[in-house]
C-alpha positions, 0 to 999 in steps of 0.5 A: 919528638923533642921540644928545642924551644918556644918563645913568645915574640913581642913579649911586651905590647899592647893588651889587644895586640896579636900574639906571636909564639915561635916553637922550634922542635925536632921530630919524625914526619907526623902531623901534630897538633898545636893550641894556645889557651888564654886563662880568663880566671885563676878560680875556674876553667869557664873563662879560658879561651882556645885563642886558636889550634892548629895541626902542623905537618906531616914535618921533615925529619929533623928540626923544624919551626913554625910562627903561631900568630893569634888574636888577643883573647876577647875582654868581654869573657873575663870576669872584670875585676880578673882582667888586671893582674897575673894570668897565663898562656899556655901553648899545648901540643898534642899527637893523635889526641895525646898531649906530650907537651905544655908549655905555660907562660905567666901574662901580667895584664895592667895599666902603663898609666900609674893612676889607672894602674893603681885605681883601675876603672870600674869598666876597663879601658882595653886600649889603654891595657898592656901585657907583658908575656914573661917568657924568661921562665916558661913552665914545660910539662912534657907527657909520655905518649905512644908515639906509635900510635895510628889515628883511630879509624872511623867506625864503619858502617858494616860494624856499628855500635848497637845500643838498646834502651830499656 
């Protein structure tokens, strides 16, 4: 598999505005999955948010594209004073449970009005909040997977796992 490119379309929009992510890959015929995780705070993972995943294929042999359209993560689940300012997106794809590639994409979120910018409200005005995705220097971090790698079958029932308590 290799990862030809991604690019975030409309990069520059309104806060409460779809995302749009276009990813162009090549690779064998095999389903992947795809995620796009919103971080609501740099200090902890309880406010990321899976904005949507997706599984993608069986795919043609050679390079293929798909357009992955997602809502704006929800306002209410970041903490208010880290609604503003730099935050990440970061598109995940992954094979039989194996992640092979992250790519993650600085968001500044503000104010276009410069007094709001500068003196931001005590409750933020989402309509009036902008992002702007910086998608000229994504960070890629590619994982070695077993690409031969087979789902793992379901546990049958003539072979259950037996466990006693004590």
């Amino acid at each position: 598999m290799a990862l030809v490119k991604v690019t975030a379309v409309d990069n520059q929009t309104l806060y409460w505005k779809l995302f749009f992510i276009k990813v162009i890959l090549s690779l064998d015929p095999i389903d992947t999955e795809w995620s796009i995780i919103y971080v609501g705070s740099a200090d902890t993972e309880q406010y990321d948010q899976e904005l949507d995943s997706v599984l993608v294929g069986p795919v043609n042999v050679g390079k293929n594209k798909f357009h992955f359209q997602v809502d704006a993560p929800d306002s209410s689940k970041i903490p208010k004073q880290e609604l503003c300012g730099v935050t990440a997106i970061i598109l995940i794809g992954s094979y039989v449970n194996q992640q092979f590639v992250r790519v993650g994409y600085f968001v500044n979120v503000y104010y276009e009005d410069p007094v709001l910018d500068s003196e931001q409200p005590e409750e933020p005005q989402i309509n009036k909040l902008f992002r702007h995705v910086m998608d000229h220097r994504p960070r890629i971090t590619r994982f070695k997977i077993d690409w031969d790698k087979k789902e793992q079958p379901e546990q049958s029932v003539a072979n259950p796992t037996i466990s006693y308590e004590s």
